[in-house]
C-alpha positions in Angstrom: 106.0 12.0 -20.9 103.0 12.9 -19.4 99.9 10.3 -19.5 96.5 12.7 -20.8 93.3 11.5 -18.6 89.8 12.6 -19.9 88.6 15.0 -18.1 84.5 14.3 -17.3 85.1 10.7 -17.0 83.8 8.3 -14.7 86.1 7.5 -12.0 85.9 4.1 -10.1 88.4 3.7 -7.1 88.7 -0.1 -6.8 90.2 -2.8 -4.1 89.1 -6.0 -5.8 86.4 -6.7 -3.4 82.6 -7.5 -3.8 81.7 -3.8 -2.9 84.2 -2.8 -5.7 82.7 -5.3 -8.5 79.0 -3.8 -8.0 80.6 0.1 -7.9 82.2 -1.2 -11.4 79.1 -2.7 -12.8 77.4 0.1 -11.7 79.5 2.8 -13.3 80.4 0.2 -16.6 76.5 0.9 -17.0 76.4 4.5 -16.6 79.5 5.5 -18.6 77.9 3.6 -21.5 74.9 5.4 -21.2 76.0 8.7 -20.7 79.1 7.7 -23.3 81.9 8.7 -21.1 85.3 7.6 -20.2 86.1 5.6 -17.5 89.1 5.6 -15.4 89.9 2.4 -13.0 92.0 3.4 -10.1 93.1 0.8 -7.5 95.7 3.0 -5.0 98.5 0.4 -3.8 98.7 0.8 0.0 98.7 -2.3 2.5 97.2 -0.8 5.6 97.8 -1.7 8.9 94.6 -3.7 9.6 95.4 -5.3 6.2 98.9 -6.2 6.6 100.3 -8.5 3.5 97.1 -7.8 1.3 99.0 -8.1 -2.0 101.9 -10.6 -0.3 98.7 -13.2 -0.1 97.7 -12.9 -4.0 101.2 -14.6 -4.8 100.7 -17.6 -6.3 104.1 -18.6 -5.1 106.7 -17.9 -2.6 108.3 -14.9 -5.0 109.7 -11.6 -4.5 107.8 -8.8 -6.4 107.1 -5.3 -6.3 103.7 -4.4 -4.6 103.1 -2.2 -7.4 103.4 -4.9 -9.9 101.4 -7.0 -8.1 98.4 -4.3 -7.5 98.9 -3.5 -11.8 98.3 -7.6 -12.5 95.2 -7.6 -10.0 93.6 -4.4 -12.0 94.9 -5.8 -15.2 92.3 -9.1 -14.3 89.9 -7.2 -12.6 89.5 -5.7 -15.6 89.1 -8.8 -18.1 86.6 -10.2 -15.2 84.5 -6.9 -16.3 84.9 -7.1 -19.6 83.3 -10.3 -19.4 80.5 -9.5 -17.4 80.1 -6.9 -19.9 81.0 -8.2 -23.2 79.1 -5.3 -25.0 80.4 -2.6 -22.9 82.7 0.0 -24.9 83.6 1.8 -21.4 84.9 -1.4 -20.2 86.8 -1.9 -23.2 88.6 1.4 -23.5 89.0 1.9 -19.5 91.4 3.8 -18.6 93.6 1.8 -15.8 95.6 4.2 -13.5 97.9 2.6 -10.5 98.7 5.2 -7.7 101.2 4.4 -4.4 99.8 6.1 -1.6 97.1 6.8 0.9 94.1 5.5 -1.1 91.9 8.7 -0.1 94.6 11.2 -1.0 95.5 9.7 -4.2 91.7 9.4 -4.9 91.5 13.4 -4.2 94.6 14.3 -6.0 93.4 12.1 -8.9 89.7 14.3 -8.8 91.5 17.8 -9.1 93.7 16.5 -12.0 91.0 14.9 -14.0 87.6 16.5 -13.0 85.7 13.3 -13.5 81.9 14.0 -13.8 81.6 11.8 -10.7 83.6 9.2 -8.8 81.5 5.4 -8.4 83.3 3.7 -5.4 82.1 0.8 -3.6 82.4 0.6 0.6 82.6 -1.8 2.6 81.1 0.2 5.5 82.8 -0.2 9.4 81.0 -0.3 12.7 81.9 0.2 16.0 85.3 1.3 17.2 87.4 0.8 14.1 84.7 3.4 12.3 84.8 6.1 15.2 88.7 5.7 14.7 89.3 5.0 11.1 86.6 6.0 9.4 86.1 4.6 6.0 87.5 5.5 2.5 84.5 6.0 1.4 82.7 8.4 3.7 86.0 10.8 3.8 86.3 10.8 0.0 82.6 11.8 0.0 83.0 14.4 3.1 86.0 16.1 0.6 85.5 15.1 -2.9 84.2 18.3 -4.7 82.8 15.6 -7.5 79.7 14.3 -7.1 80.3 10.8 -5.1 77.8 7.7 -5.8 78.3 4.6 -2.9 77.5 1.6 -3.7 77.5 -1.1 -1.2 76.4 -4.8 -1.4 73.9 -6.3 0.8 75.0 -8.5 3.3 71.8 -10.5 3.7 71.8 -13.5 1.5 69.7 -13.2 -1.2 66.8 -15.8 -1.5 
């Protein structure tokens, strides 16, 4: 069976990090104002300069799937929203999609299925070499998206 995604939803590409929790508070916010669906994506890849990303949120030594870990980490990313946004119907009735892949391809193939009305993604942003080489998700999703893309990124200073 075929899963049905809204089409003009909100679409939030997530990897549990700071940057991720403001793009999600940010687009929690706008897809209850402009009463739209939201779809949560977190893409399951472990890159190379993250190696054992999902092997370090074991609690114990155990053997599991990398896919099922990535669904629990959504699945409580999730309830750690809805908290934060206890009133928030898009958080309640998100839609939670788990992909295996290259994380900007999988973003893009998930934009030509769904047509969201835009995509909210958080970035961590890169400087020196490993930008020039790598690049960030972010900025290629936004170079080839044909949605509109909103970045939102978390100050580094700390606040006062």
């Amino acid at each position: 069976m075929t899963e049905k995604l809204p089409e003009c939803a909100i679409l939030v590409p997530v990897d549990f990090s700071p940057n991720s929790e403001a793009a999600m508070d940010y687009a929690i916010k706008l897809a209850d104002a402009l009463k739209s669906p939201l779809v949560v994506l977190h893409v399951v890849h472990d890159p190379g300069d993250e190696p054992g990303f999902y092997a370090r949120k074991l609690k114990k030594k155990q053997i599991r799937k990398i896919e099922d870990i990535g669904r629990d980490l959504l699945s409580g990313f999730i309830d750690d929203m809805s908290k934060r946004h206890p009133d928030s119907k898009a958080v309640k009735h998100a839609i939670l999609k788990l992909l295996v892949g290259l994380p900007v391809t999988k973003i893009l193939q998930l934009v030509e299925k769904i047509q969201p009305r835009t995509v909210v993604m958080g970035s961590r942003g890169r400087s020196g070499l490993s930008h020039v080489f790598v690049g960030s998700v972010a900025e290629r999703v936004v170079h080839l998206c044909p949605a509109p893309v909103t970045i939102i990124k978390v100050s580094e200073e700390p606040k006062k």
